[in-house]
mmCIF file as Biopython writes it, N, C-alpha, C and O atoms, coordinates in Angstrom:
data_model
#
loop_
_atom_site.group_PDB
_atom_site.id
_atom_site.type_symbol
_atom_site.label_atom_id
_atom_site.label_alt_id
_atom_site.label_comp_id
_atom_site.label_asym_id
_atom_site.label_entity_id
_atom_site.label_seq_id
_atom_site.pdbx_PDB_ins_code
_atom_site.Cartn_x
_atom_site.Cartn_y
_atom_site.Cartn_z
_atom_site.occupancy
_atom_site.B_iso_or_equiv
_atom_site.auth_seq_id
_atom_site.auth_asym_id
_atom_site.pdbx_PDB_model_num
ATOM 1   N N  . UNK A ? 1  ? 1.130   -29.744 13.395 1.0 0.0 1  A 1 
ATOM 2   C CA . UNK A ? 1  ? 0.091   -28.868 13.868 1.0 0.0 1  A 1 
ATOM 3   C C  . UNK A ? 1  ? -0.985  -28.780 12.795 1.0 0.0 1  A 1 
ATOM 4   O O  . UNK A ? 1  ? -0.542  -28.635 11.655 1.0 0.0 1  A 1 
ATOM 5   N N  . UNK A ? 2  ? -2.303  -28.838 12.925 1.0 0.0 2  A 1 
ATOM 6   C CA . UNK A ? 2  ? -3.271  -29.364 12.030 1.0 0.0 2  A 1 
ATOM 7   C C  . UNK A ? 2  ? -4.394  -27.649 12.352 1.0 0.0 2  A 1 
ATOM 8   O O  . UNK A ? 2  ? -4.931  -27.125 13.328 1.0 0.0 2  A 1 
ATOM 9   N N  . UNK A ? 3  ? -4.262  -27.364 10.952 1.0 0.0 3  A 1 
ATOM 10  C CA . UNK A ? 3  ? -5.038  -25.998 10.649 1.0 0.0 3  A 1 
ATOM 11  C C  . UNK A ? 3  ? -6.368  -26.382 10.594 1.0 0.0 3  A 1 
ATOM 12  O O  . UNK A ? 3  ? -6.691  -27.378 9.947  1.0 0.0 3  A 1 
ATOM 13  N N  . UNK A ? 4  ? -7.180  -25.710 11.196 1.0 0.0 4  A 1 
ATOM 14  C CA . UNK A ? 4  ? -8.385  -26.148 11.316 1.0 0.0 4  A 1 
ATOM 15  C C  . UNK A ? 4  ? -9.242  -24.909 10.228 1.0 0.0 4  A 1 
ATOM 16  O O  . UNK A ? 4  ? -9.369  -23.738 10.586 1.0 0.0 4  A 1 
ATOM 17  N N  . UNK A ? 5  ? -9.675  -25.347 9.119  1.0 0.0 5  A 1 
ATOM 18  C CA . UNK A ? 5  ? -10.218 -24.672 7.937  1.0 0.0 5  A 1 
ATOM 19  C C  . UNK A ? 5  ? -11.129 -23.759 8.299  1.0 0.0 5  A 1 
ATOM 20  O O  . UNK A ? 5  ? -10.970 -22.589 7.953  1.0 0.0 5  A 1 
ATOM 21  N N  . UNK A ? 6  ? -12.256 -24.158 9.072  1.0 0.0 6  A 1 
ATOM 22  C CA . UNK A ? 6  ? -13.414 -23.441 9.960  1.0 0.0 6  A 1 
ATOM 23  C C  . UNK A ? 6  ? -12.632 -22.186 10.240 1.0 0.0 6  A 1 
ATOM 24  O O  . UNK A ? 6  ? -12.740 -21.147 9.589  1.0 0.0 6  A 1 
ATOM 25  N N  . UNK A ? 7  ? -11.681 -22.414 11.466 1.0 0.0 7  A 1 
ATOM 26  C CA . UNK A ? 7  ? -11.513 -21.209 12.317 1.0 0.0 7  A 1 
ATOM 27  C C  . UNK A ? 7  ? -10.569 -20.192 11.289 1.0 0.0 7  A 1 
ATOM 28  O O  . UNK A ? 7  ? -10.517 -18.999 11.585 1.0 0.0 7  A 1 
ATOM 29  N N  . UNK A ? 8  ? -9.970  -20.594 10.311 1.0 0.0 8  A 1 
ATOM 30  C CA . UNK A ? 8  ? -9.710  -19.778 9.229  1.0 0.0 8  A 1 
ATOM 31  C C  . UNK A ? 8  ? -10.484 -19.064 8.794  1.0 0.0 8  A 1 
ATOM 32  O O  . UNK A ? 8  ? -10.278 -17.863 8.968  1.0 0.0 8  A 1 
ATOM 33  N N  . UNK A ? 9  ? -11.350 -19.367 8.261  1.0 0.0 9  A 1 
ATOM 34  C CA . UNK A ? 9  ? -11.987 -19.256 7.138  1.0 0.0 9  A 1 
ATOM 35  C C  . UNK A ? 9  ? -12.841 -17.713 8.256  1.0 0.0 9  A 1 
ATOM 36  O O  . UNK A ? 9  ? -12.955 -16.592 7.761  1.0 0.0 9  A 1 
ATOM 37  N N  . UNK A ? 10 ? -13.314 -18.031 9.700  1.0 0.0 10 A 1 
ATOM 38  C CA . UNK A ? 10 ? -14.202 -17.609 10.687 1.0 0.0 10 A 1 
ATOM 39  C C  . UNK A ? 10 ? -13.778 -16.134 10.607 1.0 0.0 10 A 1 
ATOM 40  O O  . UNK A ? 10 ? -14.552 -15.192 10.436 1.0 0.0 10 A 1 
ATOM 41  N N  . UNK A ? 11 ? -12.086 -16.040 10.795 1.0 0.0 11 A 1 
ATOM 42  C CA . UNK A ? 11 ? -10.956 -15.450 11.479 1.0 0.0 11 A 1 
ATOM 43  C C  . UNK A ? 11 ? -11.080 -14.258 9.961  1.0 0.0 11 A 1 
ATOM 44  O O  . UNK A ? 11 ? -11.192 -13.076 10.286 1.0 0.0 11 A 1 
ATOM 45  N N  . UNK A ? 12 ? -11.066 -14.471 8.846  1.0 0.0 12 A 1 
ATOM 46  C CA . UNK A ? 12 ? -10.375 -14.256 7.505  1.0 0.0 12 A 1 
ATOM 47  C C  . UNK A ? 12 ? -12.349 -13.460 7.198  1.0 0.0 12 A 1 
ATOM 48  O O  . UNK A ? 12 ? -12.415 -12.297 6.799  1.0 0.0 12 A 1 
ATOM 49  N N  . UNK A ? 13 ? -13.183 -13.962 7.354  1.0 0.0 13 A 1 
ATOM 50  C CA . UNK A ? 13 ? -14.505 -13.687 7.474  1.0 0.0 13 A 1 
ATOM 51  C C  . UNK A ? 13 ? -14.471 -11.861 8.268  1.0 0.0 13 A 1 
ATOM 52  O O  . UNK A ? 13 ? -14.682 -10.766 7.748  1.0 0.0 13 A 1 
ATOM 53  N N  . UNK A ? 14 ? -14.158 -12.199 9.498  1.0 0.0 14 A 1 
ATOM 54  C CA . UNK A ? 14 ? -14.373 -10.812 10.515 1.0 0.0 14 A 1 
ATOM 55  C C  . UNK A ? 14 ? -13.456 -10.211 10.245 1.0 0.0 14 A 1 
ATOM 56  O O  . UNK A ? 14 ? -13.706 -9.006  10.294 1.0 0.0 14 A 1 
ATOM 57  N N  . UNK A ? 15 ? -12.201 -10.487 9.894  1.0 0.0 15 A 1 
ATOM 58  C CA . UNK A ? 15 ? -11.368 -9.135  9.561  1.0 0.0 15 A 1 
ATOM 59  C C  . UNK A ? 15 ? -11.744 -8.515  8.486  1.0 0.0 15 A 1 
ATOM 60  O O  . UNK A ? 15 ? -11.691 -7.287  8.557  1.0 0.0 15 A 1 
ATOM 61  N N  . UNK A ? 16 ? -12.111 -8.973  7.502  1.0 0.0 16 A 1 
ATOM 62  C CA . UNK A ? 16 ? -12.109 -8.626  5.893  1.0 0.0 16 A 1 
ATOM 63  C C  . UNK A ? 16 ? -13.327 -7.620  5.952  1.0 0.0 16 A 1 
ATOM 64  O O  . UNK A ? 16 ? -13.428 -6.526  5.398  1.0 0.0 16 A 1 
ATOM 65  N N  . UNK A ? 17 ? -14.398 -8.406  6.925  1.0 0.0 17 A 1 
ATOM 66  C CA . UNK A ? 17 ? -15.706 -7.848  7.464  1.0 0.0 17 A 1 
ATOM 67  C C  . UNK A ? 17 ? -15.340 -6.120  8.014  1.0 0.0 17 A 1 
ATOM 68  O O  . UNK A ? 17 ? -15.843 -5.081  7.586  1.0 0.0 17 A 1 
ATOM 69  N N  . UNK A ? 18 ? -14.549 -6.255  8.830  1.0 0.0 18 A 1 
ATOM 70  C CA . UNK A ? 18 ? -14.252 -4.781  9.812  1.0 0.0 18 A 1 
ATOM 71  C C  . UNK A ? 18 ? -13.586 -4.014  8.939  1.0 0.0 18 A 1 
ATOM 72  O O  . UNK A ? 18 ? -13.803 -2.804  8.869  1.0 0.0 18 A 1 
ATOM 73  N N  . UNK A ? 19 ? -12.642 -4.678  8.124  1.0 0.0 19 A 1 
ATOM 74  C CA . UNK A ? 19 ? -12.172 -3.781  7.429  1.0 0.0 19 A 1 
ATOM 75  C C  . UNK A ? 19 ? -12.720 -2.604  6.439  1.0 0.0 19 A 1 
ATOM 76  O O  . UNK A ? 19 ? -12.511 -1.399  6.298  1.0 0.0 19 A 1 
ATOM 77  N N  . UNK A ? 20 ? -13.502 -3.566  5.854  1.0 0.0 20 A 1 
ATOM 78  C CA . UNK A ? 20 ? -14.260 -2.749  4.729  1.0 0.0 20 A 1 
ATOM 79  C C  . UNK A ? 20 ? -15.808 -2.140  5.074  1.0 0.0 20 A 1 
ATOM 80  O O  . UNK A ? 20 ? -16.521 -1.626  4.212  1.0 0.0 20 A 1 
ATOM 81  N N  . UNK A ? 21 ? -16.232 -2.313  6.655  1.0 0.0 21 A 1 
ATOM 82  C CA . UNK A ? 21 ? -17.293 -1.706  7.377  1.0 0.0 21 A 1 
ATOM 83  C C  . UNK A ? 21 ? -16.608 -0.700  7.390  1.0 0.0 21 A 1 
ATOM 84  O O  . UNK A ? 21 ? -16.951 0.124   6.542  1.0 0.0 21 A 1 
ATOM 85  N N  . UNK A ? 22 ? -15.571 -0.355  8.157  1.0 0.0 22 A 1 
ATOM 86  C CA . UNK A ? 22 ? -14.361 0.739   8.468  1.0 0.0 22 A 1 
ATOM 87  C C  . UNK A ? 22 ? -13.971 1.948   7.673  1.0 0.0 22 A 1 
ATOM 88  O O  . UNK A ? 22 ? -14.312 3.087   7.995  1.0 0.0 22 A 1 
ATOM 89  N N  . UNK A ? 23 ? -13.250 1.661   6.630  1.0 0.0 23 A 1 
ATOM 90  C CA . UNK A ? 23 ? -12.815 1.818   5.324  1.0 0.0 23 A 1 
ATOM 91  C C  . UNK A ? 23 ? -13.943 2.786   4.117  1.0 0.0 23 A 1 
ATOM 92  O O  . UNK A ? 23 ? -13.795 3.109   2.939  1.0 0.0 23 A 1 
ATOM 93  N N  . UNK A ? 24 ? -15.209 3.032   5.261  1.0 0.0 24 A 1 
ATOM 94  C CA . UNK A ? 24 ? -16.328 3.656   4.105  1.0 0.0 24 A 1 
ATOM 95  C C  . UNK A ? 24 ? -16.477 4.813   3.954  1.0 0.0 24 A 1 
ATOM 96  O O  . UNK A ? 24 ? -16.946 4.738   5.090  1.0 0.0 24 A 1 
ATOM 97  N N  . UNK A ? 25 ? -16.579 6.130   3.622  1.0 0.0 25 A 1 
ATOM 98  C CA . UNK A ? 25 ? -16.751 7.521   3.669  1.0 0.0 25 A 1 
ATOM 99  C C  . UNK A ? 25 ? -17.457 7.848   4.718  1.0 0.0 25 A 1 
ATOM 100 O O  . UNK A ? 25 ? -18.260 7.037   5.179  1.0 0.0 25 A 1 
ATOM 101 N N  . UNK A ? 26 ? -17.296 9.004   5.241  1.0 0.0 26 A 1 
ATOM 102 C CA . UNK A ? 26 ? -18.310 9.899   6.619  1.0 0.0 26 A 1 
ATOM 103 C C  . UNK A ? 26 ? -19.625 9.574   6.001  1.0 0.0 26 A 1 
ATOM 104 O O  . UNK A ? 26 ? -19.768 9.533   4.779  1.0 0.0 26 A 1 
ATOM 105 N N  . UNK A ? 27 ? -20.607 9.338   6.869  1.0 0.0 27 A 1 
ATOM 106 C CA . UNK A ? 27 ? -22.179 10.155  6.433  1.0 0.0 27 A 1 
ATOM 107 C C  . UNK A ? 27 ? -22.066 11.673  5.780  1.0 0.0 27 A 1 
ATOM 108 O O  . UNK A ? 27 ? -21.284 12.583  6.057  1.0 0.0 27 A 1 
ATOM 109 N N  . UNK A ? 28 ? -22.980 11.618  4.953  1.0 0.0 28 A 1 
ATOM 110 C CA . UNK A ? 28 ? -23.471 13.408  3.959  1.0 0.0 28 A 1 
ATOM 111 C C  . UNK A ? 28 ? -23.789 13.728  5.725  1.0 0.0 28 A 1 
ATOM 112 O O  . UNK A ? 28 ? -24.227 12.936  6.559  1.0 0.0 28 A 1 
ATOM 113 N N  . UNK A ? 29 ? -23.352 15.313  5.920  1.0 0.0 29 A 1 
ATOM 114 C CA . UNK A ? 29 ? -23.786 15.852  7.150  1.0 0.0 29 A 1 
ATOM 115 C C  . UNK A ? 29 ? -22.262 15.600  8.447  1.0 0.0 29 A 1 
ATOM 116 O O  . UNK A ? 29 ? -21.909 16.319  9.382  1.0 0.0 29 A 1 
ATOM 117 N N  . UNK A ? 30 ? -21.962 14.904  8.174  1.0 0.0 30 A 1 
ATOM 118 C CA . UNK A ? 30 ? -20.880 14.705  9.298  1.0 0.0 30 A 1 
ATOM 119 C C  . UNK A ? 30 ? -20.106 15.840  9.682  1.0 0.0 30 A 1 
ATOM 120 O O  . UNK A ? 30 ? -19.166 16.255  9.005  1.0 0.0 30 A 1 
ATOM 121 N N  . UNK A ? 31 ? -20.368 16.194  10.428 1.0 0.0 31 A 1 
ATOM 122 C CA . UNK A ? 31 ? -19.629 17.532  11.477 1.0 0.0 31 A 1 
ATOM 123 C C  . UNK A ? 31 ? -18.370 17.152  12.155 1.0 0.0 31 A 1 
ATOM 124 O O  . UNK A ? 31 ? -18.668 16.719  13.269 1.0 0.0 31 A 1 
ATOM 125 N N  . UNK A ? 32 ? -16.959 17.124  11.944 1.0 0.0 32 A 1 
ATOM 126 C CA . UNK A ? 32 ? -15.901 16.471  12.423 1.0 0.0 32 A 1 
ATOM 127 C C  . UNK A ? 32 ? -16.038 17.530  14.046 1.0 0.0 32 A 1 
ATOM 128 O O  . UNK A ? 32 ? -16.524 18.600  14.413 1.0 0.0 32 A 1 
ATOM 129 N N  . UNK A ? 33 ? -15.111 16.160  14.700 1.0 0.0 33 A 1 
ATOM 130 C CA . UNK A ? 33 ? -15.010 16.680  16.189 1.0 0.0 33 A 1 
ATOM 131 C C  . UNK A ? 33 ? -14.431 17.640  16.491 1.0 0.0 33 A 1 
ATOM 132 O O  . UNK A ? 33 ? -13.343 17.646  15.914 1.0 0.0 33 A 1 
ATOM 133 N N  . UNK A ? 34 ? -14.618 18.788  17.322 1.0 0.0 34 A 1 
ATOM 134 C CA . UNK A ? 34 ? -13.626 19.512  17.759 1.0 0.0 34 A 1 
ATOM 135 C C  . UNK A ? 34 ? -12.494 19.442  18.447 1.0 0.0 34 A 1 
ATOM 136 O O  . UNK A ? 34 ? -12.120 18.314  18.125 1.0 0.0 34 A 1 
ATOM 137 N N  . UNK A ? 35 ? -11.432 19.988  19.395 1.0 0.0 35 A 1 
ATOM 138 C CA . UNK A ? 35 ? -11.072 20.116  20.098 1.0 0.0 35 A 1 
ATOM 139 C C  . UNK A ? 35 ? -11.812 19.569  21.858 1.0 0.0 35 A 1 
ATOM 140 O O  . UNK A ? 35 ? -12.739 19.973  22.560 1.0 0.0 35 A 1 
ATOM 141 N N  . UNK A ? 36 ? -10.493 18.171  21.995 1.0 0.0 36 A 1 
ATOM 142 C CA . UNK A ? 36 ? -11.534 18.133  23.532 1.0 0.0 36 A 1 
ATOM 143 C C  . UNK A ? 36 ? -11.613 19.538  24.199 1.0 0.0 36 A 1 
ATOM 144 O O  . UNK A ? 36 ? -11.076 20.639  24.073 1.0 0.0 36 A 1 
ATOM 145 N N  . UNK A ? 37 ? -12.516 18.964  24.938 1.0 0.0 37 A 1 
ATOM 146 C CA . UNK A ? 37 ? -12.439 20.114  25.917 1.0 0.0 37 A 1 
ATOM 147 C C  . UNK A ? 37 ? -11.559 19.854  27.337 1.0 0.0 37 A 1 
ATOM 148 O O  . UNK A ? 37 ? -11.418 20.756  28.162 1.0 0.0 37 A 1 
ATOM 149 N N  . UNK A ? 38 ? -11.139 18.864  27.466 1.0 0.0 38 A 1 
ATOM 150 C CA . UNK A ? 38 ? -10.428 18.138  29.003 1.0 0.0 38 A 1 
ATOM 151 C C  . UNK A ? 38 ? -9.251  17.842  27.974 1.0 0.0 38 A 1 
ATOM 152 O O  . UNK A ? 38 ? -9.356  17.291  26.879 1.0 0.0 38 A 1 
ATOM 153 N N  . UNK A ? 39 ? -7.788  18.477  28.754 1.0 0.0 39 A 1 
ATOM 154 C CA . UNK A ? 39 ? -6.832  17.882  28.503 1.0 0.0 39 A 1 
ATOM 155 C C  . UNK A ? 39 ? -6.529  16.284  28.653 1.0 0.0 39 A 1 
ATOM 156 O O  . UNK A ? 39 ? -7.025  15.689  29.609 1.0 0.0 39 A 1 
ATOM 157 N N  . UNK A ? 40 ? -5.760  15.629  27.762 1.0 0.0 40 A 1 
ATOM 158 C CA . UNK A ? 40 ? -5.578  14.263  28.297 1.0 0.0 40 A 1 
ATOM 159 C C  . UNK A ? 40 ? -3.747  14.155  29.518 1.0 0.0 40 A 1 
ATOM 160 O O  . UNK A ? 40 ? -3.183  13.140  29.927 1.0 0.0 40 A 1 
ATOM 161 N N  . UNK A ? 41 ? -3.496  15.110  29.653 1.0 0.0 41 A 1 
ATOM 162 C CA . UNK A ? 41 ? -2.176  14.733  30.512 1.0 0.0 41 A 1 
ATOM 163 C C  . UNK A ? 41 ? -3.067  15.637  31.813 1.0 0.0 41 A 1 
ATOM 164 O O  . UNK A ? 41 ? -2.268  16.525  32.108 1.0 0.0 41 A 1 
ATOM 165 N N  . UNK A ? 42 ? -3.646  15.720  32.225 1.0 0.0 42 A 1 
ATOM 166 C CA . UNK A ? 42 ? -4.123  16.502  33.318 1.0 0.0 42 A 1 
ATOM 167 C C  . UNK A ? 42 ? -3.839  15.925  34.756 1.0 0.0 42 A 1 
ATOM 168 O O  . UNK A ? 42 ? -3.246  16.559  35.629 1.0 0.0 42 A 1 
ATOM 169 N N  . UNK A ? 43 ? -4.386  14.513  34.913 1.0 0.0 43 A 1 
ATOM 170 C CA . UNK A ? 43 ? -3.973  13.741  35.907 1.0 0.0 43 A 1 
ATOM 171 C C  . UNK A ? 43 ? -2.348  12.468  35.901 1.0 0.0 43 A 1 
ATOM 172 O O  . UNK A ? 43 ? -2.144  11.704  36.845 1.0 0.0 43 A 1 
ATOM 173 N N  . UNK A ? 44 ? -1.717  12.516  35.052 1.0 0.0 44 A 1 
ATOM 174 C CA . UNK A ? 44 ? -0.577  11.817  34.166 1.0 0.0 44 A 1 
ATOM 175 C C  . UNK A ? 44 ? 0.214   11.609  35.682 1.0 0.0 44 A 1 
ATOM 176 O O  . UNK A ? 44 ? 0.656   10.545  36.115 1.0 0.0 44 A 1 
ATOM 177 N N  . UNK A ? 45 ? 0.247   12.744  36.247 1.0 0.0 45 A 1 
ATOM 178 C CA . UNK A ? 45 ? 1.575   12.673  36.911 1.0 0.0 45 A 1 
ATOM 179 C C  . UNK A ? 45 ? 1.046   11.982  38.269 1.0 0.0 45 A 1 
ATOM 180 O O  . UNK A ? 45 ? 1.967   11.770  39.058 1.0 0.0 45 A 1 
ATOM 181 N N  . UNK A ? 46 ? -0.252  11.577  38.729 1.0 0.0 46 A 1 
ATOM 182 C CA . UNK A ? 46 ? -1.159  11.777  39.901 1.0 0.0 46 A 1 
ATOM 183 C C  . UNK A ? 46 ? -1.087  10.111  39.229 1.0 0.0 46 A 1 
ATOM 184 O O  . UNK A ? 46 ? -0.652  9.355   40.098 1.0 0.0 46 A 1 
ATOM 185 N N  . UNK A ? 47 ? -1.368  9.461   38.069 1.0 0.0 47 A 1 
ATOM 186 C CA . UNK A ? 47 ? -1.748  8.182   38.166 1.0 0.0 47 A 1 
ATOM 187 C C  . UNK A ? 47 ? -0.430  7.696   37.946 1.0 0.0 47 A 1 
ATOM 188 O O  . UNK A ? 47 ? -0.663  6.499   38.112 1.0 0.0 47 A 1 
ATOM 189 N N  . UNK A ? 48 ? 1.137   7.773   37.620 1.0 0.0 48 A 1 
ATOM 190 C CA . UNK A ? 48 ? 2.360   7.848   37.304 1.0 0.0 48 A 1 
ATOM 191 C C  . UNK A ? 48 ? 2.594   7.219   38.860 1.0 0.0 48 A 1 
ATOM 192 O O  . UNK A ? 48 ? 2.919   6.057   39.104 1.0 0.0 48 A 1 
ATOM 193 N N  . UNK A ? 49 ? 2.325   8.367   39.914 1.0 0.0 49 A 1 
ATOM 194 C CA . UNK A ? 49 ? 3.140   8.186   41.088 1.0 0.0 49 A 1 
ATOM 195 C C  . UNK A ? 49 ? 2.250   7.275   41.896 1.0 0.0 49 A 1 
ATOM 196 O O  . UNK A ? 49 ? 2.818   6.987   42.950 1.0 0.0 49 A 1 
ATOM 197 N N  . UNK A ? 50 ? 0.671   6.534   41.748 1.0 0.0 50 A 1 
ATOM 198 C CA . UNK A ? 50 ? -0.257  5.648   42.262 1.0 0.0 50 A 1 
ATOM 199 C C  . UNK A ? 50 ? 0.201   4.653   41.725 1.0 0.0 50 A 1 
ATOM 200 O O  . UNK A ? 50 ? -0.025  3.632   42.374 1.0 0.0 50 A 1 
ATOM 201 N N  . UNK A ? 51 ? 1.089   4.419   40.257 1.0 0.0 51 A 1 
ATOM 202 C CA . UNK A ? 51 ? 1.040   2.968   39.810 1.0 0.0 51 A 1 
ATOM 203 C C  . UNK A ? 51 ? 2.135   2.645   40.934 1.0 0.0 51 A 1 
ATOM 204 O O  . UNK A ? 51 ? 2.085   1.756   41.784 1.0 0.0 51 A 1 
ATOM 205 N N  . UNK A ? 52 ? 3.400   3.851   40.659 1.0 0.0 52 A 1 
ATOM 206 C CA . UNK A ? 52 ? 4.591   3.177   41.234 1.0 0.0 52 A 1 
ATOM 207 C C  . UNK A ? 52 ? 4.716   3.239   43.036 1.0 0.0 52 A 1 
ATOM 208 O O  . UNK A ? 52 ? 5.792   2.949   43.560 1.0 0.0 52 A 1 
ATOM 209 N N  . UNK A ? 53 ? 3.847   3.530   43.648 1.0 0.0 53 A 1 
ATOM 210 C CA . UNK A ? 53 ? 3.601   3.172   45.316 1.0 0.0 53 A 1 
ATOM 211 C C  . UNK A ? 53 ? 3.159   2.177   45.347 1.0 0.0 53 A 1 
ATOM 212 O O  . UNK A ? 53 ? 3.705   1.403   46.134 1.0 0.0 53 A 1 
ATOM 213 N N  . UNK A ? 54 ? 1.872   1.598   44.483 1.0 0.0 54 A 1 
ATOM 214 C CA . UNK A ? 54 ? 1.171   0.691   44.450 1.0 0.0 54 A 1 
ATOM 215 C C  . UNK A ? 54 ? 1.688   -0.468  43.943 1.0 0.0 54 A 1 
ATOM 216 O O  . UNK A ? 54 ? 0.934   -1.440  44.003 1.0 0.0 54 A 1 
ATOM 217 N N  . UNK A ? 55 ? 2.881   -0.648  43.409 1.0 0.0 55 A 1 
ATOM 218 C CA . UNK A ? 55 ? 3.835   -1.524  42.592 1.0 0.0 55 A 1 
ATOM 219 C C  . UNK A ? 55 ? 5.010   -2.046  43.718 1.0 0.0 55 A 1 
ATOM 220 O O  . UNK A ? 55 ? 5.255   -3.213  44.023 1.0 0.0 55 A 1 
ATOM 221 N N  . UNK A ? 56 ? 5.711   -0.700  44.279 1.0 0.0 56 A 1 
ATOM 222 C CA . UNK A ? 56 ? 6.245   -0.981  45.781 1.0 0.0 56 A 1 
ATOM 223 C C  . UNK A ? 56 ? 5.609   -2.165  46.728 1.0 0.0 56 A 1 
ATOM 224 O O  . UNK A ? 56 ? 5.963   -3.252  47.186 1.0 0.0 56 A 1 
ATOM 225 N N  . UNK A ? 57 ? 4.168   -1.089  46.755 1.0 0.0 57 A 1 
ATOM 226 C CA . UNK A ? 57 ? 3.369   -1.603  48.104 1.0 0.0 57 A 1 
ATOM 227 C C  . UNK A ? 57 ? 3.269   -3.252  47.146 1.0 0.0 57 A 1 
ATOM 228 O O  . UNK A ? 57 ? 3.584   -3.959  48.104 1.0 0.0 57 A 1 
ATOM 229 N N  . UNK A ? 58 ? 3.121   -3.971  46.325 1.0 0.0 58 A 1 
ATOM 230 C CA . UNK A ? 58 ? 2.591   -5.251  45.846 1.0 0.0 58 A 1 
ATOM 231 C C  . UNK A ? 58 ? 3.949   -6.012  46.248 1.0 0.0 58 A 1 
ATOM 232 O O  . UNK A ? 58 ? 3.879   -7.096  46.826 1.0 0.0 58 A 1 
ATOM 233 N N  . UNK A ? 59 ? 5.093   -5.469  45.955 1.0 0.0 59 A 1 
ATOM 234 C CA . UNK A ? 59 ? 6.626   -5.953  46.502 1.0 0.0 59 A 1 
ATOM 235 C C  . UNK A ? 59 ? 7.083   -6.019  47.966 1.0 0.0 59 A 1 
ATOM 236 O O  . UNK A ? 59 ? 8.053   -6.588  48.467 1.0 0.0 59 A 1 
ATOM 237 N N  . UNK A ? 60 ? 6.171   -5.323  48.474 1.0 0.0 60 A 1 
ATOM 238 C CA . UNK A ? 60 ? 6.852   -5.558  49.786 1.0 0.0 60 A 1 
ATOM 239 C C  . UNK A ? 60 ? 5.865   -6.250  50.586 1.0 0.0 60 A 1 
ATOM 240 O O  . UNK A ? 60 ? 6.126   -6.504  51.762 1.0 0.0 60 A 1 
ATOM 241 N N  . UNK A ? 61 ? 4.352   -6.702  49.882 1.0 0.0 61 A 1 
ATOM 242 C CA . UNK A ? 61 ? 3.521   -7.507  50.327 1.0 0.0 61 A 1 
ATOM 243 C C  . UNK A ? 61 ? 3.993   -8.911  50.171 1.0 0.0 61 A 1 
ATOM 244 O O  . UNK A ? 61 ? 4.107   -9.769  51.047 1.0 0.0 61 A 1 
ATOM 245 N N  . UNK A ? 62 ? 4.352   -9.024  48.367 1.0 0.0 62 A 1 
ATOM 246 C CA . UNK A ? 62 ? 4.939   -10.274 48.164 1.0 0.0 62 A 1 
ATOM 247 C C  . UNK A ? 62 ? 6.334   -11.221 48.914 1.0 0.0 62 A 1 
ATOM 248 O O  . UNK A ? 62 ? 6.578   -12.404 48.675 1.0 0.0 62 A 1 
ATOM 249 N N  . UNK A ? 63 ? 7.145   -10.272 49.898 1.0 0.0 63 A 1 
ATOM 250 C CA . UNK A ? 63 ? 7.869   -10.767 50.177 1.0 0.0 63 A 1 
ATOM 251 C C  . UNK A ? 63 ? 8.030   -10.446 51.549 1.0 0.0 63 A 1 
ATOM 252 O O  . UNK A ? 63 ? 9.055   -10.470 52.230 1.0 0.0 63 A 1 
ATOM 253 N N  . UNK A ? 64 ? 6.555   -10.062 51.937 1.0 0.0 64 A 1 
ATOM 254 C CA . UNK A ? 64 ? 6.208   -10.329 53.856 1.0 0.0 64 A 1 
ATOM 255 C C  . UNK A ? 64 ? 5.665   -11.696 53.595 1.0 0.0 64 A 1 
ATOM 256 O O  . UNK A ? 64 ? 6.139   -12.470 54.426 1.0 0.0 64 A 1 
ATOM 257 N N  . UNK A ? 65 ? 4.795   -12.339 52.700 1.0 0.0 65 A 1 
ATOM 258 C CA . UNK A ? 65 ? 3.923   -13.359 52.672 1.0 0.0 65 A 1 
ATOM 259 C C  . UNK A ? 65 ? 5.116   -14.823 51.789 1.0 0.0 65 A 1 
ATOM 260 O O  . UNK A ? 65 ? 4.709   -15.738 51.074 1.0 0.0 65 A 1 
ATOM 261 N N  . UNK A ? 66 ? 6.184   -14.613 52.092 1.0 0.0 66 A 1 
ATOM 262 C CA . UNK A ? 66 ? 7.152   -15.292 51.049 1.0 0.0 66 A 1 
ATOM 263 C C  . UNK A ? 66 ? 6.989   -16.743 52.034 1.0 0.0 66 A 1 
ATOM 264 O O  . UNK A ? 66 ? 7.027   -16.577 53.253 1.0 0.0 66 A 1 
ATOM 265 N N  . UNK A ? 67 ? 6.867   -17.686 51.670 1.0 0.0 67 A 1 
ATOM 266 C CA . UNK A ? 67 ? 7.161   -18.696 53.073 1.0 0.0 67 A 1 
ATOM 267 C C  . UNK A ? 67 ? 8.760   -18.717 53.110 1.0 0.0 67 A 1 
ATOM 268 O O  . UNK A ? 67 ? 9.513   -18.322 52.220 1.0 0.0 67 A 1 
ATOM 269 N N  . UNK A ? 68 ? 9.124   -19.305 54.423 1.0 0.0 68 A 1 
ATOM 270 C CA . UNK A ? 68 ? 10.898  -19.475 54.848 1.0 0.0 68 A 1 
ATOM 271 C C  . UNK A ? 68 ? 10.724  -20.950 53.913 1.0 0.0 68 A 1 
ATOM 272 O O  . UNK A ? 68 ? 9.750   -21.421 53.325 1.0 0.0 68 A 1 
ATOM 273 N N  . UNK A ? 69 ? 12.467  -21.537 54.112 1.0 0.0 69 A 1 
ATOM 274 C CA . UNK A ? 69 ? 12.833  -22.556 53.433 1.0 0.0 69 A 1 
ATOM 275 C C  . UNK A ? 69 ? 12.500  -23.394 54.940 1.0 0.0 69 A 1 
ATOM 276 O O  . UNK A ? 69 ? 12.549  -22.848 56.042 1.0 0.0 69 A 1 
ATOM 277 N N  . UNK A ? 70 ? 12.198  -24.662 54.724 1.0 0.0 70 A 1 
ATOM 278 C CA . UNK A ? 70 ? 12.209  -25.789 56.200 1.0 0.0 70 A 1 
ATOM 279 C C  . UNK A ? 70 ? 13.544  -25.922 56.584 1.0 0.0 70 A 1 
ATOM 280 O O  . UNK A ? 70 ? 13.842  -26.624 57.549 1.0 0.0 70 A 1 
#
């Protein structure tokens, strides 16, 4: 398997890059966030019970549309 130096070098470039963009102190002035205001479990149980009907419903599509054996 033959390392291609470029896409190294490309790869090793943007991380090192994000990292240390990242990695820098707040702005003078930075006001940290508060408290959301919208819970995040609010709808949890509402998108919980849409995945798993909708997961059903994909199973019982997949195996109306199954072809028979000849």
């Amino acid at each position: 398997m033959k390392i291609v130096p470029k896409k190294v070098f490309c790869f090793l470039a943007i991380t090192i890059t994000s990292v240390v963009s990242a990695s820098g102190p707040p702005p003078p002035g930075h006001i940290p966030p508060g408290p959301d205001p919208i819970p995040i479990d609010s709808g949890l149980v509402f998108l919980f019970a849409a995945a798993i009907s909708y997961s059903f419903y994909k199973i019982y599509q997949m195996k109306i549309n199954k072809k028979a054996p000849m």
